[in-house]
C-alpha positions as CSV (number, residue, x, y, z in Angstrom):
1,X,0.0,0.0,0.0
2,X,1.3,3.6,-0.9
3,X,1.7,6.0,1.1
4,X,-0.7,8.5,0.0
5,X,-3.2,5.9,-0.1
6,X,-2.8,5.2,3.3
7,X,-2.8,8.7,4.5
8,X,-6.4,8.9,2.4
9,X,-7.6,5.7,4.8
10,X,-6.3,7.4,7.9
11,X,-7.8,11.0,7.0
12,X,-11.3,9.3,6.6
13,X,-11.1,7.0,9.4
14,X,-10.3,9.9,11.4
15,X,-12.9,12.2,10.1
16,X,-15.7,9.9,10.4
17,X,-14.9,9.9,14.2
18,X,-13.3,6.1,14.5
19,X,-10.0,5.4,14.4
20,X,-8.7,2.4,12.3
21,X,-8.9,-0.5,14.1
22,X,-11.9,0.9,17.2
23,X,-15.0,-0.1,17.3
24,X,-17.5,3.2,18.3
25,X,-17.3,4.9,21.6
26,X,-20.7,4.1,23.7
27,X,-23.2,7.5,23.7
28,X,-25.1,6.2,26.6
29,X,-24.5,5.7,30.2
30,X,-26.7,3.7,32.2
31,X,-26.8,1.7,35.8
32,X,-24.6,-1.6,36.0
33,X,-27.9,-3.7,35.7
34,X,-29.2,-2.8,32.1
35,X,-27.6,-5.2,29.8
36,X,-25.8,-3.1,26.5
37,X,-24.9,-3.7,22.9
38,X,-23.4,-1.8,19.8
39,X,-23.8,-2.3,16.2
40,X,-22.2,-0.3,13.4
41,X,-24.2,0.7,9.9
42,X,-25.1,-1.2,8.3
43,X,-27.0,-3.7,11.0
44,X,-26.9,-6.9,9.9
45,X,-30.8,-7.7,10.3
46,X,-31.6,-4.8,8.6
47,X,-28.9,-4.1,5.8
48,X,-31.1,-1.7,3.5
49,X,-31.4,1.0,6.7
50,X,-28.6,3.0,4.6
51,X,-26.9,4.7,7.6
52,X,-23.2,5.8,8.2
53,X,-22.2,5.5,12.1
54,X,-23.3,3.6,15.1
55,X,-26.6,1.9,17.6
56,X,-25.9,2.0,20.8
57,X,-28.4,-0.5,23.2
58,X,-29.2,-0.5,26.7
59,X,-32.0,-3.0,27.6
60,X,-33.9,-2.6,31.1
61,X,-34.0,-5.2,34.2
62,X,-36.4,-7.7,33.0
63,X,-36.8,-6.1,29.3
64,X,-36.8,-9.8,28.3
65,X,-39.2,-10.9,31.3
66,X,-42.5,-11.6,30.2
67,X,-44.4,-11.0,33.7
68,X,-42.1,-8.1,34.2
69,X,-43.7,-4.6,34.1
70,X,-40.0,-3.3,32.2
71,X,-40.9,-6.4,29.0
72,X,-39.8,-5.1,26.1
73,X,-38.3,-1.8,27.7
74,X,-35.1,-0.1,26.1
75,X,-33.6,2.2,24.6
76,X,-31.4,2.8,21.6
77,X,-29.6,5.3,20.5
78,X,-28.2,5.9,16.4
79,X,-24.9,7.9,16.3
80,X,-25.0,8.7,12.3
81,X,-23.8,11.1,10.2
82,X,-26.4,14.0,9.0
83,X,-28.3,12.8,6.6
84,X,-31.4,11.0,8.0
85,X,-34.5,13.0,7.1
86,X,-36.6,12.4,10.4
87,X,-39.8,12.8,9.3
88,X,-43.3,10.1,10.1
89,X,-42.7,8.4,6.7
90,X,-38.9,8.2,7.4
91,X,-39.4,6.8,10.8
92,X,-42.0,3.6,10.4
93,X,-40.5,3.0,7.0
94,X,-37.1,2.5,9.0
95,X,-38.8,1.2,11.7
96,X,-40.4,-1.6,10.0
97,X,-37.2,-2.6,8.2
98,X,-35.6,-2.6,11.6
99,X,-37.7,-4.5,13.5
100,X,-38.7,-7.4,10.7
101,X,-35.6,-8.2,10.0
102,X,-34.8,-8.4,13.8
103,X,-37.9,-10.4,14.4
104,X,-36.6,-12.4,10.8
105,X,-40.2,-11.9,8.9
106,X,-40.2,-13.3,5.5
107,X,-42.1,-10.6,3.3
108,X,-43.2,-13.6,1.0
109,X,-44.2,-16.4,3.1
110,X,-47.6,-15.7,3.8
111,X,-48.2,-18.2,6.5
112,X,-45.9,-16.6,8.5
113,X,-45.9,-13.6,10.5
114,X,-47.6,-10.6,9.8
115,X,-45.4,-7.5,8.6
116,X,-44.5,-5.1,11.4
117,X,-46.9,-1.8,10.7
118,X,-45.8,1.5,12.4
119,X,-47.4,4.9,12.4
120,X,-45.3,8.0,14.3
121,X,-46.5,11.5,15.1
122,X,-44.4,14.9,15.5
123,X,-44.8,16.3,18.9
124,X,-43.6,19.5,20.6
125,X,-40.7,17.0,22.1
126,X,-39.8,14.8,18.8
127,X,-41.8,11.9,17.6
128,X,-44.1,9.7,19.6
129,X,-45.3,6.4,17.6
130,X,-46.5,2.5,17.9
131,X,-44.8,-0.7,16.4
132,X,-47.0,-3.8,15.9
133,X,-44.8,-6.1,15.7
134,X,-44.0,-10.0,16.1
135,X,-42.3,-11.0,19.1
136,X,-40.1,-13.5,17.3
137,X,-38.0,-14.0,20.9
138,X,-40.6,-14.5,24.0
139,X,-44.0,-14.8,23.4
140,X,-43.9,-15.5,19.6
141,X,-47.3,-13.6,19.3
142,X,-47.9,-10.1,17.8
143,X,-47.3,-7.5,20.4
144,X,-47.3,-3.1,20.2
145,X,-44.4,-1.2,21.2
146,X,-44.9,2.2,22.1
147,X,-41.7,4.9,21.1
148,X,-40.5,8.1,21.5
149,X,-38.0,10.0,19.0
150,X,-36.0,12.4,20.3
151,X,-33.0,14.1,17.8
152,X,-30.2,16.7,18.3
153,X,-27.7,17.6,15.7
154,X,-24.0,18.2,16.4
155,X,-22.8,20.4,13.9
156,X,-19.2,20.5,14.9
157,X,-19.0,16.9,14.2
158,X,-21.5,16.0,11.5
159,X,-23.3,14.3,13.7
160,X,-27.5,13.4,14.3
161,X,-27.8,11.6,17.7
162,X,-31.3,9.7,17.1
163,X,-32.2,8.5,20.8
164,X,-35.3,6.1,20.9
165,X,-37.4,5.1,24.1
166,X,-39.4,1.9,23.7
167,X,-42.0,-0.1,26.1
168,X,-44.7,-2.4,25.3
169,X,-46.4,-0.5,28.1
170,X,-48.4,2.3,27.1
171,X,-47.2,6.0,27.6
172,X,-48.8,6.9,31.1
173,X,-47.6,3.8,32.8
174,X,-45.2,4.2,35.1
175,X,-42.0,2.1,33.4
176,X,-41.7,5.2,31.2
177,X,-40.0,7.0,34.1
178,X,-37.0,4.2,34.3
179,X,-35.6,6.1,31.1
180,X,-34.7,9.1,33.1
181,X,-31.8,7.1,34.3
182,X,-30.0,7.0,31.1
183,X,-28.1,9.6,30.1
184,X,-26.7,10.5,26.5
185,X,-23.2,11.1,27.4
186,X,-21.8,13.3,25.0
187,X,-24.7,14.2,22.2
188,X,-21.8,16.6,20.5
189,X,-18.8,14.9,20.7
């Protein structure tokens, strides 16, 4: 390899905000007991979300409990660079690739699961929406999520910091509080 060619590698690696070699820098903090995960664009469940950048996971106590009131509670966060137009459309359209590929739906076999259907809303404080989705992991039955949207912009870094909030609990129950004990670490890094 030349050396301008790899001076071209390094001056991209370092402009995208990952050094050769790293994987990506967590964006969340939360308490020891909420388990955590990281993926980097493009997911492999959901390859066609065409992203540049980073999920960050944190999954509640008891997220994967079905008798617990947290079932299906966590968060996620996408790290990307600016680009992602966050709009109702943009949201279940991504949304429902996400979460039938995680749940592995097969669009053609039609004695399988239904597609996952989404519809969000723009509110004073982001996006507020629903899933219908197939729990492919617990119960194996359809189930609704219920998610908030919430996006900053870091413009000294290119940056859109896409945080979600998910429950299968409805938005006035009380799990919806347990998210105020995760904090977004450095949204303009």
């Amino acid at each position: 390899m030349s050396k301008k060619t790899l001076l071209i590698i390094l001056f991209f690696a370092i402009n995208s905000g990952l050094s050769i070699g790293q994987s990506p820098q967590s964006v969340l903090s939360a308490p020891d007991n909420w388990k955590s995960e990281l993926f980097t664009f493009p997911i492999g469940f959901a390859p066609s979300i065409d992203l540049t950048g980073f999920e960050d996971l944190r999954f509640s106590p008891g997220w994967s409990d079905t008798s617990s009131q947290n079932f299906w509670t966590y968060t996620f966060v996408w790290y990307i660079d600016k680009g992602f137009p966050m709009t109702e459309s943009s949201l279940s359209k991504n949304m429902e690739t996400y979460f039938d590929g995680l749940m592995k739906i097969d669009p053609v076999d039609s004695n399988g699961p239904e597609k996952t259907r989404s519809i969000f809303i723009k509110t004073k404080k982001g996006f507020q929406g629903k899933i219908w989705v197939h729990d492919a992991f617990f119960t194996k039955k359809p189930m609704t999520l219920y998610v908030k949207v919430k996006e900053t912009y870091c413009a000294k870094t290119n940056k859109q910091v896409i945080r979600f909030e998910l429950s299968s609990k409805e938005f006035d129950h009380p799990t919806w509080e347990i998210f105020k004990e995760i904090k977004l670490l450095a949204p303009c890094k």
